[in-house]
N, C-alpha and C positions, 0 to 999 in steps of 0.2 A: 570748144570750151565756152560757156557761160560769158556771160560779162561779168555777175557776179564771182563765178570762179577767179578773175582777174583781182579782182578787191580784197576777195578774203584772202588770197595768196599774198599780196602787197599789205594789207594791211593784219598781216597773220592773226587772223580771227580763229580759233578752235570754231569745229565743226558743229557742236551743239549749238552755238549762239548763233547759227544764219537766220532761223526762224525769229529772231528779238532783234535783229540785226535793225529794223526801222528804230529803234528805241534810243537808239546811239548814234546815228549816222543818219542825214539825209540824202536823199536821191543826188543833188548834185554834189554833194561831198563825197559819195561813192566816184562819180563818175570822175570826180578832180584825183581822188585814190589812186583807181585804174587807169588812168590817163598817163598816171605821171610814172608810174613803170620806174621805179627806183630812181629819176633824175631829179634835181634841183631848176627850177622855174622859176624864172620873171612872170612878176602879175600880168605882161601883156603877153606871154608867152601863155599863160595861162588862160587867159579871156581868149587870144584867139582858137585854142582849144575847146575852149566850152563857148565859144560862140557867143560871149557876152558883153556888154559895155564894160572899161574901164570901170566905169562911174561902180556898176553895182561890183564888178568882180573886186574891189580892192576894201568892198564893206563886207563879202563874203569872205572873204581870204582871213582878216581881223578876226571874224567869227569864229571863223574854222579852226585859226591859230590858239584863241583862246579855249576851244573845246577840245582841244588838244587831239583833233584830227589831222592835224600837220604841225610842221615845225620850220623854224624864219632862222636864216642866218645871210650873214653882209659878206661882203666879197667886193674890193675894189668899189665899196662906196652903193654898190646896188642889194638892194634886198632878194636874196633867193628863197624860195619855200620847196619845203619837200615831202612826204610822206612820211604821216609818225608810224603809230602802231596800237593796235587793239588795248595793250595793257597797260601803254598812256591815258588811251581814250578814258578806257573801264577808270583808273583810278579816279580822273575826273569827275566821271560822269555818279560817282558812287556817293560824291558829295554834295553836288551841284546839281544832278538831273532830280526825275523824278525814278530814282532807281528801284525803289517798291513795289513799282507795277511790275517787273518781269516775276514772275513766280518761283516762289520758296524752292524749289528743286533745283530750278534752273540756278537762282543765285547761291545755294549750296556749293554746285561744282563751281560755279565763279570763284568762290570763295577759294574753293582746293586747287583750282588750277593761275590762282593770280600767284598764291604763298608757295607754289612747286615754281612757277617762273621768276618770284623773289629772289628763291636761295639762290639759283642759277644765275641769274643776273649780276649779282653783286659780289663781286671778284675777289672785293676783301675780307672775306668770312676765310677764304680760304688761306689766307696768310694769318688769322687766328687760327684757325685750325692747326697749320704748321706752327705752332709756338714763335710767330714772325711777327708781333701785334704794332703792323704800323697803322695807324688809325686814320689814318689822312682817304684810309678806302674802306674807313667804316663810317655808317651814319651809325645813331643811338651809344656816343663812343660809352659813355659813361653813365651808369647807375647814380642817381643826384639824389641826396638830400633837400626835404622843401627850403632849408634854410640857401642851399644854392642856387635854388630855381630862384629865390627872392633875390639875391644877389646879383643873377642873369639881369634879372627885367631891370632892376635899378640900374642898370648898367648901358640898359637899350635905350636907343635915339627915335625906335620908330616899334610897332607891335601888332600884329595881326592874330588872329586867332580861328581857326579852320575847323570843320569836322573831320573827325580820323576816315580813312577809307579801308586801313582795317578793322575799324567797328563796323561803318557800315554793310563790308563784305560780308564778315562771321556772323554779326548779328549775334551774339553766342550770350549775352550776359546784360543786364540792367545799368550796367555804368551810364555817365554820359557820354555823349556822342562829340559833342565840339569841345575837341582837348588838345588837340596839333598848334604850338605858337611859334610862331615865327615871326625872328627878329631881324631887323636891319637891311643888310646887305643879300640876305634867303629872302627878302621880301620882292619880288618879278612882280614884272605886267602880269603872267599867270597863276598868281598866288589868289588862291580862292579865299572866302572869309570877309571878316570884318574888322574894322583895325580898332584897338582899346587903347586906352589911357592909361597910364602907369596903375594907378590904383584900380584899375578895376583887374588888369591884368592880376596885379598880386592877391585878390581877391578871388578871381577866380582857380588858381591853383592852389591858393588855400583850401577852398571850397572842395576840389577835387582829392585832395591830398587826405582831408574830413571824408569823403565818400568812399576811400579807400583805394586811388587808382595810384600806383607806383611813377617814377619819374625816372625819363633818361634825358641825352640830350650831348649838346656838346657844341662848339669842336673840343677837344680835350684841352687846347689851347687857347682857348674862345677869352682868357685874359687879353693878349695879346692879339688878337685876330677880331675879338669880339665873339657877342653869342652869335648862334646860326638859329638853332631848333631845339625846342622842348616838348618833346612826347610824352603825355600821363598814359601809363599803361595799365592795360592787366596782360594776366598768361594765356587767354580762352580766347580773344580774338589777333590781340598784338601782334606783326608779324615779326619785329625784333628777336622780344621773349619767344615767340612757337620756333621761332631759326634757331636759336639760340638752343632750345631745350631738343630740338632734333638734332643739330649738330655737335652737341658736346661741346658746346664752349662756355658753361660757366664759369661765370669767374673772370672770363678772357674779353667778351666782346656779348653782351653790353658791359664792360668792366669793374668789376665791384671792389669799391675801394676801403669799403667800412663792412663790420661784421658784430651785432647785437651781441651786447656782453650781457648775462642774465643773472640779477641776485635772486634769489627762491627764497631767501628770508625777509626781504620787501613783498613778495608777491603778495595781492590780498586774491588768487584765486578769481578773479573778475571775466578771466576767459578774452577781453579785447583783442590783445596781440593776435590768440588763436582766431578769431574771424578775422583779422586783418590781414595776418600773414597769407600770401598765396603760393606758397612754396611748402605749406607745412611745418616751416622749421619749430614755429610755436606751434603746439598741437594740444590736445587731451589726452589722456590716458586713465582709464577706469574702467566701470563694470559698464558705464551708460548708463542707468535703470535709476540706482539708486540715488546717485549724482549726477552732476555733470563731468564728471571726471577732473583729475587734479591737472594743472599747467604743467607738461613739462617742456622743454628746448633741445633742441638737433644742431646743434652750431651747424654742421656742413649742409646743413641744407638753406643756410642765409646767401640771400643776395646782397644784403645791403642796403636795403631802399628806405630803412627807418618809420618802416608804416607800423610800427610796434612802438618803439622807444616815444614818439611822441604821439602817444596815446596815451598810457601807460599812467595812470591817476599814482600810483604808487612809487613811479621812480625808480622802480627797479629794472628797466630796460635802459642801457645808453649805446649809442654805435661808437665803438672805436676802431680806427684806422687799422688797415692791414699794413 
């Protein structure tokens, strides 16, 4: 076998990515991969393995921990490190590298083979799925109104704010790119980003919310727990929404708790709700040609996310509770 066969089995790389494989991993970060053979390692366990000083192996190790090439946990008071994993690495690296240079094809499949080992990884999809919605094993618990997300931040002691790595994966759509906020206690040594200030934070999901990207977040509890994470989404790169729309769980997980009530004798016909809805539920309906076709509304096709109602110059969209 390879030395590299050793790595990409330990650090379960898909076959297509060996040749990009320098893009994301360095030579010595390979060999600390393949060394470690599934065990947990002291930094001097580890320098005597790679044959290096203290001094540099414990500003390596830092590194590597932060590029999420491995991962640190205590034990009786000593730090051990261990082998992370390729779709650690990848989310990282999707943010923070320079991940543009691998080629359009290649990050294609990255993209379908990170959202195929999402669904599978996250255990609590499937307790939605069985009509079992405990949410303590779901992230994106809840479909938010911007008036919550503003509630969230005021409510935060600390704010950071990230690019998504499912935009950067899909690549699929014009939105912005740095819309992941995390607050507080979700804030780690490994939290990528830049930290904001009360108002700029609220400004920028305003701003977001104006561009048309939907809001989830949670914990569902997050009164009492505090906020954790606010994701502005759409449905074309998001890996919540695309889980969500492949598994059959709207409604259930990301949780919709409001549903657009429509008056048609407020409407002034202005068509907003319909470019902003991305589920269709606001839509057109006409010949095309002659008009633009008249507003009409699909209630079961609402999520809830109020990118309609506070739009709406006319006031005839408002969300009320389910």
């Amino acid at each position: 076998m390879r030395p590299v066969d050793d790595f990409m089995a330990v650090f379960q790389v898909p076959d297509f990515v060996e040749p990009y494989m320098h893009h994301f991993v360095t030579g010595l970060e390979k060999r600390l991969v393949a060394g470690m053979q599934g065990r947990s390692m002291t930094a001097a366990d580890i320098a005597a393995m790679l044959g290096e000083s203290p001094e540099k192996i414990n500003a390596f190790l830092e590194q590597a921990y932060r590029r999420h090439v491995i991962d640190k946990s205590r034990k009786d008071g000593v730090i051990l490190y261990s082998a992370g994993d390729f779709y650690g690495r990848l989310d990282n690296f999707s943010t923070t590298g320079n991940y543009l240079v691998i080629p359009k094809q290649i990050r294609r499949r990255l993209d379908r083979w990170c959202f195929e080992e999402y669904v599978q990884r996250h255990h609590g999809f499937k307790k939605v799925i069985e009509n079992n919605p405990e949410y303590d094993g779901c992230h994106n618990e809840w479909v938010l109104l911007l008036a919550e997300v503003e509630e969230m931040i005021d409510s935060a002691r600390r704010i950071m704010v990230a690019p998504c790595n499912c935009k950067m994966l899909a690549d699929n759509c014009h939105f912005s790119r740095e819309i992941c906020i995390f607050f507080d206690n979700e804030i780690t040594d490994r939290t990528p980003g830049r930290e904001l200030p009360r108002e700029e934070a609220l400004a920028l999901v305003r701003r977001l919310d104006k561009e048309g990207l939907m809001h989830t977040g949670g914990p569902y509890d997050w009164k009492e727990k505090g906020p954790a994470v606010v994701c502005n989404c759409c449905i074309c790169c998001c890996h919540p929404f695309r889980a969500a729309l492949k598994l059959g769980t709207k409604g259930k997980w990301p949780r919709s708790r409001y549903v657009a009530w429509y008056d048609p004798d407020k409407c002034r016909q202005c068509g907003l709700c319909a470019k902003r809805c991305q589920f269709g539920a606001f839509h057109r309906i006409g010949d095309g040609v002659k008009s633009k076709g008249k507003v009409a509304y699909a209630g079961e096709l609402c999520w809830g996310c109020g990118l309609c109602a506070n739009t709406c110059p006319a006031g005839a969209i408002h969300m009320a509770p389910l």
